[in-house]
ROLOKOL-608928 format. One record per residue (C-alpha): residue number from 1; residue in one letter; x negated, z, y negated. Coordinates in nm, 4 decimals, decimal comma, padded with zeros to 6 digits. Each point is the difference from the previous one (the first is absolute). Layout:
% residues N
@resi = NUM; resn = A; x = X; z = Z; y = Y
...
This chain:
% residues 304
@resi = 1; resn = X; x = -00,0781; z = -00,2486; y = 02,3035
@resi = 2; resn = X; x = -00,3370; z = -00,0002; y = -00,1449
@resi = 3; resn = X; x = -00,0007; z = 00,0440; y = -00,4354
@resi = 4; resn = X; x = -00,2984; z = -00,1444; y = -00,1727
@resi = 5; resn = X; x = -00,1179; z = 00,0447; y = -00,3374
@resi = 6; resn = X; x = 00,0233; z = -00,2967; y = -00,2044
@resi = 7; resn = X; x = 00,1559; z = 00,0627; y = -00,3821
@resi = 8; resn = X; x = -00,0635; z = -00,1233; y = -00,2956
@resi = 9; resn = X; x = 00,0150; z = 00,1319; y = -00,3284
@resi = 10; resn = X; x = 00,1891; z = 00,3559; y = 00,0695
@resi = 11; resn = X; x = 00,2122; z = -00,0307; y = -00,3479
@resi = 12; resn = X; x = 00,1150; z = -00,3192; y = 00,1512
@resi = 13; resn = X; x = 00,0718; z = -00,0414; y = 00,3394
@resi = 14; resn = X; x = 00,0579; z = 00,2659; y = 00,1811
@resi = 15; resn = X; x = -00,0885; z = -00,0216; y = 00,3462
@resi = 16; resn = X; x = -00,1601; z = -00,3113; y = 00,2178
@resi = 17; resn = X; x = 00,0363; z = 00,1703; y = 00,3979
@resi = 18; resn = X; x = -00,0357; z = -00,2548; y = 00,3148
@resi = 19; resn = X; x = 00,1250; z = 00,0972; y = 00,3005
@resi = 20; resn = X; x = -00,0150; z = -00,1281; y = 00,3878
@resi = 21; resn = X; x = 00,2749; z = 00,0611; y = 00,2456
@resi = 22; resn = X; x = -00,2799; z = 00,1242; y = 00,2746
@resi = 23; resn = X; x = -00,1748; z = 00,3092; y = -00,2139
@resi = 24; resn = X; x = 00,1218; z = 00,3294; y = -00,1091
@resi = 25; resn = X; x = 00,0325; z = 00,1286; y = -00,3523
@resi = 26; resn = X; x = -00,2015; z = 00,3159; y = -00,0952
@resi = 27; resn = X; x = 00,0116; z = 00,2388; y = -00,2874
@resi = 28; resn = X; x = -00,2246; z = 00,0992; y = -00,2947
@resi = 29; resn = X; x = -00,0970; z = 00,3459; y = -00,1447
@resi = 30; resn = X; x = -00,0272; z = 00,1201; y = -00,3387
@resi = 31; resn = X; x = -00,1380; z = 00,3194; y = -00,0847
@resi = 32; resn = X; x = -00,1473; z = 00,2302; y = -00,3552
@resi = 33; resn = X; x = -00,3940; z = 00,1282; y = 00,0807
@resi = 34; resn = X; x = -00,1404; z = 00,3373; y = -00,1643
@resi = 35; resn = X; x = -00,0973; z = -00,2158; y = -00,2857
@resi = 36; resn = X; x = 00,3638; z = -00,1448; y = -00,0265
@resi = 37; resn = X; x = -00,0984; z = -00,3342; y = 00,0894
@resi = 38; resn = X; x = 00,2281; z = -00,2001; y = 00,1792
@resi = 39; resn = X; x = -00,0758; z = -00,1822; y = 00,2955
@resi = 40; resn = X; x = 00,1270; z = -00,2097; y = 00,2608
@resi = 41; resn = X; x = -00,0509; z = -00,1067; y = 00,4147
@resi = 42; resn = X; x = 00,1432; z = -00,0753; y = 00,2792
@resi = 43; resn = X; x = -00,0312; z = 00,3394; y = 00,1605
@resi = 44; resn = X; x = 00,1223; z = 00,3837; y = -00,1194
@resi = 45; resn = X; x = -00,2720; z = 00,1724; y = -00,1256
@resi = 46; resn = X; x = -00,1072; z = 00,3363; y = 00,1902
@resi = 47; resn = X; x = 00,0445; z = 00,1891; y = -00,2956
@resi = 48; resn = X; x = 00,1148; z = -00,0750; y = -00,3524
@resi = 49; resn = X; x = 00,1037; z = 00,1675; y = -00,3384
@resi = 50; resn = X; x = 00,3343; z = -00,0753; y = -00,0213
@resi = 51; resn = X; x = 00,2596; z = -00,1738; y = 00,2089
@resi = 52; resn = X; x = -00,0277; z = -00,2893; y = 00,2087
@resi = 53; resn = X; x = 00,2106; z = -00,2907; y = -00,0346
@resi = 54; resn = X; x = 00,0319; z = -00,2512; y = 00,2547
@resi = 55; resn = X; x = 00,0403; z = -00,3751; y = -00,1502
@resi = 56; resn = X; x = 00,1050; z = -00,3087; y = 00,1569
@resi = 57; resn = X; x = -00,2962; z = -00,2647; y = 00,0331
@resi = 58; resn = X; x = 00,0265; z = -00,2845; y = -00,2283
@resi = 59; resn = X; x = -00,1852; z = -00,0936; y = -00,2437
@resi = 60; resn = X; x = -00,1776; z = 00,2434; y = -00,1257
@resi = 61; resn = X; x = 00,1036; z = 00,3529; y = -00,1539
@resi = 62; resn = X; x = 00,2052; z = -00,1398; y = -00,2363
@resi = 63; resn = X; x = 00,2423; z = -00,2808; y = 00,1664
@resi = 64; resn = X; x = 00,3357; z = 00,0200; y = -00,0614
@resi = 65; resn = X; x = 00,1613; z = -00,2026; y = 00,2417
@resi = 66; resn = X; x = -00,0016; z = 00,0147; y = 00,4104
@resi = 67; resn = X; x = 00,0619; z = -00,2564; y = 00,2575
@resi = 68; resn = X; x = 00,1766; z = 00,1077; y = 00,2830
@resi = 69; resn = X; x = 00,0353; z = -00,2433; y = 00,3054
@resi = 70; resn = X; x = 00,2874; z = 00,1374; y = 00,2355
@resi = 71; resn = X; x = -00,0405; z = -00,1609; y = 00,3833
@resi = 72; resn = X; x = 00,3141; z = -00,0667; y = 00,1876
@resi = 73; resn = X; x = -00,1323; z = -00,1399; y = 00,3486
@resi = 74; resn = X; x = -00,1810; z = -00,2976; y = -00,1930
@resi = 75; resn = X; x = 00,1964; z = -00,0246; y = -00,3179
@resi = 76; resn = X; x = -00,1546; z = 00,1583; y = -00,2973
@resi = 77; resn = X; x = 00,1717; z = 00,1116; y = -00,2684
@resi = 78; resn = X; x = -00,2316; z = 00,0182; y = -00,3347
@resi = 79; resn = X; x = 00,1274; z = 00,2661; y = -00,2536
@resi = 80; resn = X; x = -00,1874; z = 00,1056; y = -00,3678
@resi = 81; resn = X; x = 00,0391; z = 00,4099; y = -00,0855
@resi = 82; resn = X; x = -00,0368; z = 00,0435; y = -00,3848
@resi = 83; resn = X; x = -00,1366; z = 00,3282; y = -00,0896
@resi = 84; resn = X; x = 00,0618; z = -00,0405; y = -00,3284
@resi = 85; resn = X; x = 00,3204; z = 00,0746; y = -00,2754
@resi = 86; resn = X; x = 00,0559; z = -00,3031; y = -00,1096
@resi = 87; resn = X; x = 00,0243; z = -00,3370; y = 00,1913
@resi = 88; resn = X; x = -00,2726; z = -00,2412; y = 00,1298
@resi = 89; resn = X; x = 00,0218; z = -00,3594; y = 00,1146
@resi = 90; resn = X; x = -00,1708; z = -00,1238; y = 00,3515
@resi = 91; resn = X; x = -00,1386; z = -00,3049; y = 00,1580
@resi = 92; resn = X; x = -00,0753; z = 00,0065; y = 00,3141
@resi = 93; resn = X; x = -00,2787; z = -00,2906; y = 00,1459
@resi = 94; resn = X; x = -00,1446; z = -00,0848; y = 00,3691
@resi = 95; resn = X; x = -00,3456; z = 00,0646; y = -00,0310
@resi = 96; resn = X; x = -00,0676; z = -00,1509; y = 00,3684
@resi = 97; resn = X; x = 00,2827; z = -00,1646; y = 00,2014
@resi = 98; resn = X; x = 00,0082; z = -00,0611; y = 00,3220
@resi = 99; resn = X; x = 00,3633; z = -00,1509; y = 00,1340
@resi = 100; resn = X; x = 00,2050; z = 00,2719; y = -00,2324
@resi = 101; resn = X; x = 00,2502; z = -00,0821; y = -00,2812
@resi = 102; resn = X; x = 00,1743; z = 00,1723; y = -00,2133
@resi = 103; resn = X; x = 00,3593; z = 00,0148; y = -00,1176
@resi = 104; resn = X; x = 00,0384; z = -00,0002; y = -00,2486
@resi = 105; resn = X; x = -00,3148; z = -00,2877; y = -00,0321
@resi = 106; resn = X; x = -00,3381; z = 00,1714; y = -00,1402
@resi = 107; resn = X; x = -00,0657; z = 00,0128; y = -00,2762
@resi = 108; resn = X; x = 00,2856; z = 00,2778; y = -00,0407
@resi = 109; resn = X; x = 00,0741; z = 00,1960; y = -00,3037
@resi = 110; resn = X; x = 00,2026; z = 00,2933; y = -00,0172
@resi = 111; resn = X; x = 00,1001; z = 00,2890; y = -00,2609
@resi = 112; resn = X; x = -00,0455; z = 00,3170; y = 00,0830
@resi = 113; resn = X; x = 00,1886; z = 00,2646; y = -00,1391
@resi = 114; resn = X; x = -00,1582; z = 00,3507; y = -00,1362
@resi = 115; resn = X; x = -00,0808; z = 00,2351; y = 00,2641
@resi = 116; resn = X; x = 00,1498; z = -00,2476; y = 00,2890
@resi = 117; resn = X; x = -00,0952; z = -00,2764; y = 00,2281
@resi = 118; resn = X; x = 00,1263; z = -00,3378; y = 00,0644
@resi = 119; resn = X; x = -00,0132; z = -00,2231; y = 00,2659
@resi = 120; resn = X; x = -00,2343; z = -00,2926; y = -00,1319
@resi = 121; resn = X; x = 00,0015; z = -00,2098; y = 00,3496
@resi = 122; resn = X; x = 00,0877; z = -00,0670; y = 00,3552
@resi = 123; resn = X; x = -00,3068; z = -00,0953; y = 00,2664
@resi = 124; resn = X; x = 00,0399; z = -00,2122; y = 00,2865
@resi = 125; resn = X; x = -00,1445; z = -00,2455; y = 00,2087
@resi = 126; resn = X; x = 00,0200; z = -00,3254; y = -00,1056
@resi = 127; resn = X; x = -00,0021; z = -00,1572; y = 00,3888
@resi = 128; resn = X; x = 00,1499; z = 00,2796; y = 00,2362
@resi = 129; resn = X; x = -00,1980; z = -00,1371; y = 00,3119
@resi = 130; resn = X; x = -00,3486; z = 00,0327; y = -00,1896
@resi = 131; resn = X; x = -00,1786; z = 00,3605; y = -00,1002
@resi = 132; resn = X; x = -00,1145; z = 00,0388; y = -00,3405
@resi = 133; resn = X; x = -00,0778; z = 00,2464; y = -00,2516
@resi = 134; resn = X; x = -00,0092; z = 00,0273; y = -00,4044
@resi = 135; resn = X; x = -00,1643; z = 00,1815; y = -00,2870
@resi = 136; resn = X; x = 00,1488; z = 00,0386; y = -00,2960
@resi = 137; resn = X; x = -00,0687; z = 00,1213; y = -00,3533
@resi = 138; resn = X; x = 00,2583; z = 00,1678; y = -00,2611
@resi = 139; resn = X; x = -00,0580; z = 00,0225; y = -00,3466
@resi = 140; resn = X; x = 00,2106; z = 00,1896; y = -00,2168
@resi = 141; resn = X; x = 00,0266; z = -00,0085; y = -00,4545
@resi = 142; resn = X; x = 00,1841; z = 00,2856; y = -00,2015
@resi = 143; resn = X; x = 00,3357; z = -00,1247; y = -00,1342
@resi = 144; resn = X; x = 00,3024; z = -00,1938; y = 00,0304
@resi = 145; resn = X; x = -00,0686; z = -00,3893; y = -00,0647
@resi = 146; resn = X; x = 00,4422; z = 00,0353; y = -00,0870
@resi = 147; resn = X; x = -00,1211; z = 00,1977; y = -00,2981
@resi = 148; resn = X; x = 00,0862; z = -00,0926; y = -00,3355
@resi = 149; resn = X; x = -00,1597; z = 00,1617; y = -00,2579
@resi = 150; resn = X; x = 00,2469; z = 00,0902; y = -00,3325
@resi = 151; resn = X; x = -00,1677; z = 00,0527; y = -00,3357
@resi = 152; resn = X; x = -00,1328; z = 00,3770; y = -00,0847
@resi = 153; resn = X; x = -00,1803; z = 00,1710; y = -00,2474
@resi = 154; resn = X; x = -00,2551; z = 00,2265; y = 00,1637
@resi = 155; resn = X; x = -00,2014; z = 00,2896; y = -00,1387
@resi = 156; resn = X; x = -00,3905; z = 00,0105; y = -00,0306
@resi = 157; resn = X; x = -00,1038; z = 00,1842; y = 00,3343
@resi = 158; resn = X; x = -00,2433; z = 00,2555; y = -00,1531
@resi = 159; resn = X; x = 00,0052; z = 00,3473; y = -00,1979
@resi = 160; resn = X; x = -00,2139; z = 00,1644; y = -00,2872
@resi = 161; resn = X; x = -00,3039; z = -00,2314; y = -00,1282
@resi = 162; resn = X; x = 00,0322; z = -00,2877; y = -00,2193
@resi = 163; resn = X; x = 00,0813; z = -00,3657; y = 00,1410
@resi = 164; resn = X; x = -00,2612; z = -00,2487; y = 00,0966
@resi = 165; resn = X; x = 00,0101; z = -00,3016; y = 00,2539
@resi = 166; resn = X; x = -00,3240; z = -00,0656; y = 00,1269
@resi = 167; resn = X; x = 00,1958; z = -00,3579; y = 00,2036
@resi = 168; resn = X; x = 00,3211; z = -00,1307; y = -00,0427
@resi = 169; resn = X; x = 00,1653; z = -00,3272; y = 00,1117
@resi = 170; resn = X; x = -00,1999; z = -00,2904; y = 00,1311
@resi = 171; resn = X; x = -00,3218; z = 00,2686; y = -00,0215
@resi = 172; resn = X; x = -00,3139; z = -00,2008; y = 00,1657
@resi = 173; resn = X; x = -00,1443; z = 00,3737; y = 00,2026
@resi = 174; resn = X; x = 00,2898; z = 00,0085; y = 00,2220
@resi = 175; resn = X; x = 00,3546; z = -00,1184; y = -00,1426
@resi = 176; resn = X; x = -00,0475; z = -00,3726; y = 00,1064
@resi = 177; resn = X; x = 00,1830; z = 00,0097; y = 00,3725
@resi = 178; resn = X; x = 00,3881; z = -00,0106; y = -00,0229
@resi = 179; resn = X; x = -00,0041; z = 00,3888; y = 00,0956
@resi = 180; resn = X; x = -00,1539; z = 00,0847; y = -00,3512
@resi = 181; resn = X; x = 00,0646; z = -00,3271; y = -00,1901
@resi = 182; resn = X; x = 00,2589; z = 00,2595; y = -00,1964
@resi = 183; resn = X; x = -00,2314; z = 00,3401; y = 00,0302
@resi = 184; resn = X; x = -00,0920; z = 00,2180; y = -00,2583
@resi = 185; resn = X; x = -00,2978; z = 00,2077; y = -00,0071
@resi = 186; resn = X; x = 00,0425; z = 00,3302; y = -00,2321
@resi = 187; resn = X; x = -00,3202; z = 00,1792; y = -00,0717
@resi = 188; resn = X; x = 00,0353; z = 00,3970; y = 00,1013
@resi = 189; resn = X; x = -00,1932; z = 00,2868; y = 00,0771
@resi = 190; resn = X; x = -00,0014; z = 00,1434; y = 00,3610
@resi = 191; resn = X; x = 00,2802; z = 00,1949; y = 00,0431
@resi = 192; resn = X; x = 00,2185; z = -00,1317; y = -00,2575
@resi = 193; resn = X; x = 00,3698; z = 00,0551; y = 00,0891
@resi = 194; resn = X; x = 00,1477; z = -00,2939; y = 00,1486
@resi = 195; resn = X; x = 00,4088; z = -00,0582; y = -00,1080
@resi = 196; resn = X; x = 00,2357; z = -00,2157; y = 00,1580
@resi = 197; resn = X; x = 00,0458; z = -00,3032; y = -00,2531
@resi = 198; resn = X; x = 00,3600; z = -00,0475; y = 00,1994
@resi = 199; resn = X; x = 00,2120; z = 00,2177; y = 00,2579
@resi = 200; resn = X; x = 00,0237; z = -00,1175; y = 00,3285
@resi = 201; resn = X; x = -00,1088; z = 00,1099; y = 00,3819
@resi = 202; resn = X; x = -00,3199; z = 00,0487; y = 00,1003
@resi = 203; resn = X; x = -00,1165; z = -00,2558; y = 00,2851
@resi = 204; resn = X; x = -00,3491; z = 00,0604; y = 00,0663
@resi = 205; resn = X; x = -00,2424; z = 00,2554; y = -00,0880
@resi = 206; resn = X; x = -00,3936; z = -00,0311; y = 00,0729
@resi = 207; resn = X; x = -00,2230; z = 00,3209; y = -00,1159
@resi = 208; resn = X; x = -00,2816; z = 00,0959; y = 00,1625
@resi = 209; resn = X; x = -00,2879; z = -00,2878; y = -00,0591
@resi = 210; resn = X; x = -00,2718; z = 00,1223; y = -00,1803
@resi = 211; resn = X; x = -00,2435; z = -00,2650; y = -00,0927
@resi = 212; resn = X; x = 00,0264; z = -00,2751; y = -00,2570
@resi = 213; resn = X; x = -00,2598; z = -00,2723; y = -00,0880
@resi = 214; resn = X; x = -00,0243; z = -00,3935; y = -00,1428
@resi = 215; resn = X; x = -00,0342; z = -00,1696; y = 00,3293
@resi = 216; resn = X; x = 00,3193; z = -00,1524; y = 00,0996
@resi = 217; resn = X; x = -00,0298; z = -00,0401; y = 00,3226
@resi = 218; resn = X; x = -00,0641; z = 00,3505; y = 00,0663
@resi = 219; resn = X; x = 00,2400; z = 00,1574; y = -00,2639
@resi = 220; resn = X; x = 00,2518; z = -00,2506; y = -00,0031
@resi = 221; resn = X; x = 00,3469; z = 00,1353; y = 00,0739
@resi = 222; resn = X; x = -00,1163; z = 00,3332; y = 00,0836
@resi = 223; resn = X; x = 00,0898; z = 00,2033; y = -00,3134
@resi = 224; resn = X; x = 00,2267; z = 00,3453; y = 00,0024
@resi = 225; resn = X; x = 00,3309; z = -00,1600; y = -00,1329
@resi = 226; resn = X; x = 00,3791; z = 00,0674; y = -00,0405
@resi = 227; resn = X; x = 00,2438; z = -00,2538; y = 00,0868
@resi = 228; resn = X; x = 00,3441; z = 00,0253; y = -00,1284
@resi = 229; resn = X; x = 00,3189; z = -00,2105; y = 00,0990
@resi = 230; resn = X; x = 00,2834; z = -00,0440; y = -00,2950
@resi = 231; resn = X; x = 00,3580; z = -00,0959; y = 00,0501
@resi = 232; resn = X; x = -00,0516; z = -00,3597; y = -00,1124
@resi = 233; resn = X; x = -00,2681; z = -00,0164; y = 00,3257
@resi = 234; resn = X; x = -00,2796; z = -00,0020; y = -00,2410
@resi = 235; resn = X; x = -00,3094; z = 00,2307; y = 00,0852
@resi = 236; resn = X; x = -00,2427; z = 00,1062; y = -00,2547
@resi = 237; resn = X; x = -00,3669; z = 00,1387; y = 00,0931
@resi = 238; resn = X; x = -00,1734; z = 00,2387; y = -00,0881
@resi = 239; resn = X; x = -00,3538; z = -00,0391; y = 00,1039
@resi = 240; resn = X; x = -00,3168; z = 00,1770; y = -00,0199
@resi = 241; resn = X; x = 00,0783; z = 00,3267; y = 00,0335
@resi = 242; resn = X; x = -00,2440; z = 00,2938; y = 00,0713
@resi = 243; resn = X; x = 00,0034; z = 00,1290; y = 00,3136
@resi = 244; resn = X; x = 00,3035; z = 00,2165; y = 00,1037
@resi = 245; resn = X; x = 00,1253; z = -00,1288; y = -00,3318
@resi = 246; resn = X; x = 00,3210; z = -00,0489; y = 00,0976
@resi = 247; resn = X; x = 00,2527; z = 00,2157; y = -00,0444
@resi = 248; resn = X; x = 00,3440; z = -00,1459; y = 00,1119
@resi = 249; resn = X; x = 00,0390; z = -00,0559; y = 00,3980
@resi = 250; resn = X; x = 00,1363; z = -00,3401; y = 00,1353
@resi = 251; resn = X; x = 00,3649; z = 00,0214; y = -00,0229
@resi = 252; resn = X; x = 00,0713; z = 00,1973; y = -00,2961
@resi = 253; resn = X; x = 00,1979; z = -00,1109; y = -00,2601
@resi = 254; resn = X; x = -00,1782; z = 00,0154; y = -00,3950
@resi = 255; resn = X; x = 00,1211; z = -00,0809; y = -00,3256
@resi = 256; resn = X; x = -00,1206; z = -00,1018; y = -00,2677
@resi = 257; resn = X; x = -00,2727; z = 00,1719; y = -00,1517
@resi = 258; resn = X; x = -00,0557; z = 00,2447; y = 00,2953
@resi = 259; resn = X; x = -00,3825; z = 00,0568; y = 00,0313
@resi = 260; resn = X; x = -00,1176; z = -00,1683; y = 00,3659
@resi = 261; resn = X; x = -00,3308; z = 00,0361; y = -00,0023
@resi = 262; resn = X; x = -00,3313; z = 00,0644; y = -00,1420
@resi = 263; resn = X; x = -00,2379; z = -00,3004; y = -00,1132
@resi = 264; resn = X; x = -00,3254; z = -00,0290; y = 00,1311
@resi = 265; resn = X; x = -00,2719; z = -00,2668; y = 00,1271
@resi = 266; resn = X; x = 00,0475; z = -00,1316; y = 00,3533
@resi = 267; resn = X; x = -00,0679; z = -00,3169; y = 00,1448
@resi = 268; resn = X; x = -00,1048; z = -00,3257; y = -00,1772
@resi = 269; resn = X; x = -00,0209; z = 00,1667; y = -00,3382
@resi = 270; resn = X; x = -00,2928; z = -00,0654; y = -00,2704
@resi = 271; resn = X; x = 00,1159; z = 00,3510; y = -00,1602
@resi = 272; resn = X; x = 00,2750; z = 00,2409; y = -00,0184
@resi = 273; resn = X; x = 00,3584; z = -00,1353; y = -00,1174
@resi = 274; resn = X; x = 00,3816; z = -00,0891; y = 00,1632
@resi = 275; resn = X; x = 00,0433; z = -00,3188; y = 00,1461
@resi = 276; resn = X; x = 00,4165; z = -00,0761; y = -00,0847
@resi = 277; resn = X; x = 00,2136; z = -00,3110; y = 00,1656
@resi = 278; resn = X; x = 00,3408; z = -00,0636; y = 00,0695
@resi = 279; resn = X; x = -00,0303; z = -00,2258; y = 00,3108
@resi = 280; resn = X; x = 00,2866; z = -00,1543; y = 00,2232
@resi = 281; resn = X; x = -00,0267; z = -00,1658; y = 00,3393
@resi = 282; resn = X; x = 00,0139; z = -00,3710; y = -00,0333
@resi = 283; resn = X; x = 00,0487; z = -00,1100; y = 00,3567
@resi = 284; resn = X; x = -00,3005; z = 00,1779; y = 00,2109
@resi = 285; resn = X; x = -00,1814; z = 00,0299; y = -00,3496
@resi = 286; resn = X; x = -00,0275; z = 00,2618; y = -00,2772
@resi = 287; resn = X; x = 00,0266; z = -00,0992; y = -00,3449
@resi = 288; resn = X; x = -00,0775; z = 00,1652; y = -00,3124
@resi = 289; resn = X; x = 00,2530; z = -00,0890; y = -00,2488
@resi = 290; resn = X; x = 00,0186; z = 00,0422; y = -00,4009
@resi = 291; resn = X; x = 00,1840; z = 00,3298; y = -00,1100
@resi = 292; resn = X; x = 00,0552; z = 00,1322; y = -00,3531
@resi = 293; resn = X; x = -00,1317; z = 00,3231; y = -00,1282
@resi = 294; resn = X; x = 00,0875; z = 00,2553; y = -00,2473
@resi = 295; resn = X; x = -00,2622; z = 00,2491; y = -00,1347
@resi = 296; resn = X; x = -00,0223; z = 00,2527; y = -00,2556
@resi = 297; resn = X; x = 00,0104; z = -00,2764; y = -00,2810
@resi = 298; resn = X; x = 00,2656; z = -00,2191; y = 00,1537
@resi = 299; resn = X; x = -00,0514; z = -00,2731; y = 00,2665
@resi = 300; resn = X; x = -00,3346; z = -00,1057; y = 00,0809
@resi = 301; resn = X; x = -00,0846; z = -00,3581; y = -00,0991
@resi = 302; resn = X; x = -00,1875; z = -00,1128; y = 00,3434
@resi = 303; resn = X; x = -00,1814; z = -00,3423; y = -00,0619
@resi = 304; resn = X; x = -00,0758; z = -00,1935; y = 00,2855
């Protein structure tokens, strides 16, 4: 199995791998330097501050999800392993085909439970007397598309300094896809406490990017952020965090009001501030979706 980077925007889909049935998979690295910088390859370092953790190659540092092919003497079994604590949806494509099918037929979606795998597909050829050989590509969104979200009244997610939104619903800078259609964008100083605006699990954690910048197509996605999963399936972001600003680990359980996190100014960012959304998984796409607020004066009147 070869993986092959491919993903899109990280706060979206999670993981774009490829895979042959006639190549072996291999592992990344990631390791702290003296200066604390993190870094990533495809071999251990000699020597390194700090432990050495071995990663599975997919795409890039940061993918969630794993494709697996199993081989049993010419049937292929192909399984998704979701490293995160909450669930993710998978489709799973031929990117070249070559006599193979797939049952059941590709496309094939699957859910994938927290922590777990599932078996997305069977492989097999499609005329026994003729070789062949396939590629395929799984992609993999945060969520269950079976969630349905129930009304709640969240908190505002910051501590200590007055209110300000710098972009709220509709904004033109960056709340125009249906990720941030629903985002709000609350001015705050670097290192502002971060609080849970609702209780729930935490699914995905990213920390240690330290760069931030107005050009999308380097900075897009790539923001420090918390992700948290709540009961109703509903997962609220926290993005934009500065770097080892988080302070919950994936899987923990928060309530409401807990500090996460400290703000800060990573990735696509024109200035410091906390980018909030409560987004659910629409059927292999995230969604923002309108939430209501209460602040310190009552609940926020969000115009959009």
């Amino acid at each position: 199995m070869r993986a092959l980077a491919g993903s899109r925007s990280l706060l979206a889909a999670l993981a774009l791998l490829s895979a042959t049935v006639t190549a072996v998979a291999s592992e990344a690295y990631r390791w702290k330097d003296r200066a604390g910088i993190v870094h990533y390859g495809d071999h251990a370092p000699e020597s390194a501050d700090g432990r050495v953790q071995k990663i599975p190659l997919t795409t890039g540092p940061h993918a969630a999800v794993r494709l697996r092919i199993d081989d049993d003497d010419g049937h292929y079994s192909a399984w998704a392993e979701n490293a995160l604590a909450g669930p993710v949806e998978v489709m799973l494509r031929f990117r070249r085909n070559s006599n193979f099918t797939g049952q059941p037929a590709l496309p094939a979606r699957a859910i994938v439970p927290a922590n777990d795998s599932a078996l997305v597909a069977n492989l097999f050829t499609a005329d026994g007397t003729r070789p062949g050989d396939f590629e395929v590509e799984l992609e993999g969104v945060p969520g269950d598309p079976n969630a349905r979200p129930r009304p709640f009244e969240y908190l505002i997610p910051l501590q200590g300094q007055g209110l300000r939104v710098d972009q709220g619903f509709d904004g033109r800078f960056s709340h125009s896809d249906p990720q941030n259609r629903y985002a709000l964008d609350f001015a705050a100083d670097i290192g502002t406490p971060v609080m849970a605006a609702r209780g729930g699990v935490v699914m995905q954690v990213e920390s240690d990017f330290a760069q931030a910048g107005l050009s999308e197509e380097q900075y897009g996605g790539r923001a420090n952020f918390v992700r948290i999963v709540h009961d109703d399936g509903t997962m609220a972001l926290y993005a934009h965090l500065q770097p080892d600003g988080a302070l919950v680990g994936v899987g923990q359980k928060v309530r409401q009001g807990q500090q996460i996190g400290l703000s800060g100014n990573t990735g696509f960012t024109s200035g410091p501030h906390l980018h909030f959304a409560v987004q659910v998984n629409r059927g292999m796409r995230l969604e923002s979706i309108p939430f209501r607020m209460r602040g310190p004066q009552g609940v926020l009147q969000i115009a959009h």
